[in-house]
C-alpha positions as CSV (number, residue, x, y, z in Angstrom):
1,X,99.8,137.6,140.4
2,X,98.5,134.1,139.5
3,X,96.4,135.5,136.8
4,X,99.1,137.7,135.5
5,X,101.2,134.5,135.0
6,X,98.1,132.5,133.3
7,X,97.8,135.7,131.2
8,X,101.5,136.0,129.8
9,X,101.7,132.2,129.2
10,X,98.9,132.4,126.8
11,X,99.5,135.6,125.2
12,X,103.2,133.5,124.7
13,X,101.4,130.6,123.3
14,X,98.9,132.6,120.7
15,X,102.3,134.5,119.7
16,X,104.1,131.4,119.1
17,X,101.4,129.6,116.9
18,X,100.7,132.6,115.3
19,X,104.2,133.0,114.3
20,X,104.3,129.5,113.1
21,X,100.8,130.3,111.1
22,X,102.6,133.1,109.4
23,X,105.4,130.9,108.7
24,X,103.6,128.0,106.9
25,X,101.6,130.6,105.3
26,X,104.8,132.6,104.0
27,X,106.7,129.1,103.4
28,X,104.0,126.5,102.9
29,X,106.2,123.2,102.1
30,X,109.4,124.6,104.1
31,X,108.1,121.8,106.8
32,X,106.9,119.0,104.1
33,X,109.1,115.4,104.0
34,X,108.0,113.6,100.8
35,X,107.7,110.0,100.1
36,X,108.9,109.1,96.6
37,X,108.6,106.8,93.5
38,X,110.1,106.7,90.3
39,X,107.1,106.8,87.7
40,X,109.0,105.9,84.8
41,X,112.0,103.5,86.3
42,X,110.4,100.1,85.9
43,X,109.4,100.5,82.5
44,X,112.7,101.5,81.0
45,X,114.2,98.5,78.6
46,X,117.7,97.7,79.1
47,X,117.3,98.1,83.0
48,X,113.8,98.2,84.6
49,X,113.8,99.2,88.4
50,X,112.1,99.8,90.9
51,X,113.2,103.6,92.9
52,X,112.0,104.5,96.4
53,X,113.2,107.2,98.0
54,X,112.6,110.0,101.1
55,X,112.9,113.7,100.8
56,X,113.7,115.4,104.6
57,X,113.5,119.3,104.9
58,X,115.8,121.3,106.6
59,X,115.1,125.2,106.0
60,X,112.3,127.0,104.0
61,X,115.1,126.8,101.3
62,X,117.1,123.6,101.4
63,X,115.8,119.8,101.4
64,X,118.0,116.5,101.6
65,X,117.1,112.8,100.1
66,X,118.5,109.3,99.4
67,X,116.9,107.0,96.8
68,X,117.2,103.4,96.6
69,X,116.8,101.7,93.2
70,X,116.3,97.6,92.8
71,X,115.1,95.5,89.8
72,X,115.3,91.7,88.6
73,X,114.2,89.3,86.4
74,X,112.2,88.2,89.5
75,X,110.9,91.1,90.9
76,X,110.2,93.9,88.3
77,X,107.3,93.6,85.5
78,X,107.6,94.9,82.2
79,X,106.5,96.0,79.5
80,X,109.7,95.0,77.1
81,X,113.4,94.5,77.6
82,X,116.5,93.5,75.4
83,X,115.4,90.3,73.7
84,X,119.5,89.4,74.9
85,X,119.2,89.6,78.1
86,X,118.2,87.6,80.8
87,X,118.8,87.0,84.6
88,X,119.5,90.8,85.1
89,X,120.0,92.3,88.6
90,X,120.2,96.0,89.8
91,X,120.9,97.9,92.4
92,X,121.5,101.5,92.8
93,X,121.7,104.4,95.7
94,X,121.6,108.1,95.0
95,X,121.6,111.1,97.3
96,X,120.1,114.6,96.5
97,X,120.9,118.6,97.9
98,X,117.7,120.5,96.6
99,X,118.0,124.4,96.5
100,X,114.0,125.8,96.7
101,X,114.2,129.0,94.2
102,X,110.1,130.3,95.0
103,X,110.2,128.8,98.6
104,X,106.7,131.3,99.4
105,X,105.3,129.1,96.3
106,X,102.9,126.2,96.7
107,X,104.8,124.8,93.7
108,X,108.7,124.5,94.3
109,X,111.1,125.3,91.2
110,X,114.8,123.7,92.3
111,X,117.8,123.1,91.3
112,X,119.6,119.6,93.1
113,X,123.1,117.8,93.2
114,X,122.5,114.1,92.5
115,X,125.7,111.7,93.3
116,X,125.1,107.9,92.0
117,X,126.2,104.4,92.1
118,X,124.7,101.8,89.6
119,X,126.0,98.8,89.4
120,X,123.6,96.4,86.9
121,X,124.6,92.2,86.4
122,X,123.3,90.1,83.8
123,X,123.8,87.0,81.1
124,X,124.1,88.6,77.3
125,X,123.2,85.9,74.5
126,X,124.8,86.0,71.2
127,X,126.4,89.6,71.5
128,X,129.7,91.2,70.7
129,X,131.6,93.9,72.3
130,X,134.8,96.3,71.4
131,X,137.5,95.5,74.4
132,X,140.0,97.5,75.3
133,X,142.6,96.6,72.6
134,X,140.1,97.6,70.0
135,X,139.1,94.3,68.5
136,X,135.8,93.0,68.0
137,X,134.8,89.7,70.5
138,X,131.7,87.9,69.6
139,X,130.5,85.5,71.6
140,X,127.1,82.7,72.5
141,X,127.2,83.9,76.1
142,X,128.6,85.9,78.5
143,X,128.0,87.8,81.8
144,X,128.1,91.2,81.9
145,X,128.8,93.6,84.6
146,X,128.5,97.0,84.5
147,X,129.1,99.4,87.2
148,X,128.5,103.4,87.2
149,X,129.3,106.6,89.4
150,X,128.7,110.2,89.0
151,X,127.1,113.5,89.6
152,X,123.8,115.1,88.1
153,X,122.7,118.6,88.2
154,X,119.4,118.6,88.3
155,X,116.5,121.5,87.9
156,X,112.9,120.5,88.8
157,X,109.7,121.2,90.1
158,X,107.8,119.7,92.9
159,X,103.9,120.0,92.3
160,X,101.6,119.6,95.4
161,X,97.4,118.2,94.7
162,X,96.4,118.9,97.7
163,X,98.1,118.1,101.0
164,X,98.5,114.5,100.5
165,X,100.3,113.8,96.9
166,X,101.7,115.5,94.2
167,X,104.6,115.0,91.5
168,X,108.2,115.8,90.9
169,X,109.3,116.5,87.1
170,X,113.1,117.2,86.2
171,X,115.9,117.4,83.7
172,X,119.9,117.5,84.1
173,X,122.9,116.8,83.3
174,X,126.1,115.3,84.3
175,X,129.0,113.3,84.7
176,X,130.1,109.6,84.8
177,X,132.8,106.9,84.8
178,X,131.6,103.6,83.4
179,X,133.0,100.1,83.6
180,X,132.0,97.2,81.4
181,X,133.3,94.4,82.3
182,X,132.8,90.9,80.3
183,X,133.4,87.1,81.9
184,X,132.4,83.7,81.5
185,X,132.7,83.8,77.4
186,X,131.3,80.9,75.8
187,X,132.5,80.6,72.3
188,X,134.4,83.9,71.9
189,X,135.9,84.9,68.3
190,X,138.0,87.6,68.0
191,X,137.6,89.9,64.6
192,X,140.9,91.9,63.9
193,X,138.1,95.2,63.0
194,X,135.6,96.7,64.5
195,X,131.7,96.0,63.0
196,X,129.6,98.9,63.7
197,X,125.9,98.1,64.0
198,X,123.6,99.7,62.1
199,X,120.3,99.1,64.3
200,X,121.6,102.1,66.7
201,X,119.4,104.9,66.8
202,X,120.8,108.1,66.0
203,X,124.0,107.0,66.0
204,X,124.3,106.3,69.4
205,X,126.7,103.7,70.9
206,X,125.2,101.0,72.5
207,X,126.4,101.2,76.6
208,X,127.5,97.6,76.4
209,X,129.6,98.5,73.4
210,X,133.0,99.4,74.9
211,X,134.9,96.8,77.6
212,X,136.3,98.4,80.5
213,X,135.7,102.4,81.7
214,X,134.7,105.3,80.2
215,X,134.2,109.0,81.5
216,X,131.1,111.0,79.4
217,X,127.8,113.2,79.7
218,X,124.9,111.6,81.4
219,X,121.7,112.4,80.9
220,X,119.3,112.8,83.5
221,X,115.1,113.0,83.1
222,X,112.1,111.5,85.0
223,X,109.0,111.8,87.5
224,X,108.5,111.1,91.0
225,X,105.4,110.3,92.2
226,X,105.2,111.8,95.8
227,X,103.6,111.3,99.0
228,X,103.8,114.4,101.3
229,X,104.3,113.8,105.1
230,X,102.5,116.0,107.5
């Protein structure tokens, strides 16, 4: 009887962890938690941060993660920013569902909702805006708020090198309500029109262009670098 009972036990145990081999073969990141930083945050112009975040499975199919974002004049190096700006501060918190489409892959094609908050301070030198009656204010100084919420969709890939590392590539779009908000003014002038400035590439509006909020498209891309945990 005794050896009957040592028998089953580890005919139960060589089942089990063969089951579990089968699964990590058929699934081979569906038990991977991820480690991540933004490659290409800190080196962005108007608003250089740094992003850390954590990527937690839950099924072969679905993964969860939060990203924090910070940056300052004190804390983030870089390569160039707005020649206008100075004691910036950042802060911002996102949250990710992923959706694994090749979950049997080694590489991971997804799709991902992405809520955000940004909020961004700083002091603008010798700037104007648009504010909400239309007019033009120009100004020596002035700080600057601008705060940011939305929702990205996402698609991506995650890229394993090996069992350690690997990278996270995506694209999206979204939606977003901005506010601009402007205090402090020192030597404001109000203009009756509207000067458009010609330095904008493409056409594009400046953000800090328009006082107070605004709903439109926003465009997501970037890399994560990623450290897979075992």
């Amino acid at each position: 009887m005794k050896n009957l009972l040592i028998a089953v036990i580890l005919l139960t145990s060589i089942c089990a962890n063969a089951q579990r081999s089968n699964k990590l073969e058929r699934f081979p990141n569906a038990d991977d938690a991820y480690i991540t930083f933004e490659i290409f945050s800190p080196f962005y112009i108007a608003n250089p941060r740094y992003r850390l975040g954590y990527i937690h499975p839950l099924s072969k199919s679905l993964k969860i993660g939060g990203e924090i974002g910070l940056g300052s004049d004190e804390t983030t190096v870089t390569i160039a920013q707005y020649d206008d700006q100075e004691d910036f501060s950042i802060f911002e918190a996102r949250a990710q569902v992923y959706y694994i489409l090749n979950p049997s892959k080694r590489v991971n094609h997804y799709i991902s909702i992405e809520p955000f908050y940004f909020n961004q301070n700083s002091v603008i030198n010798f700037s104007n805006f648009r504010n909400e009656d239309g007019f033009t204010i120009r100004y020596d100084q002035a700080d600057y708020q601008r705060e940011k919420i939305g929702t990205n969709l996402l698609y991506g890939v995650f890229i394993p090198f090996g069992k350690s590392v690997g990278l996270n590539f995506y694209v999206g779009l979204g939606v977003r309500s901005r506010t601009n908000t402007y205090t402090n003014l020192v030597n404001p002038e109000t203009s009756s029109f509207y000067d458009y400035d010609d330095d904008y590439f493409f056409d594009i509006e400046d953000y800090r262009e328009r006082e107070g909020t605004t709903t439109g498209l926003n465009i997501s891309a970037g890399g994560k670098f990623f450290v897979i945990l075992d």
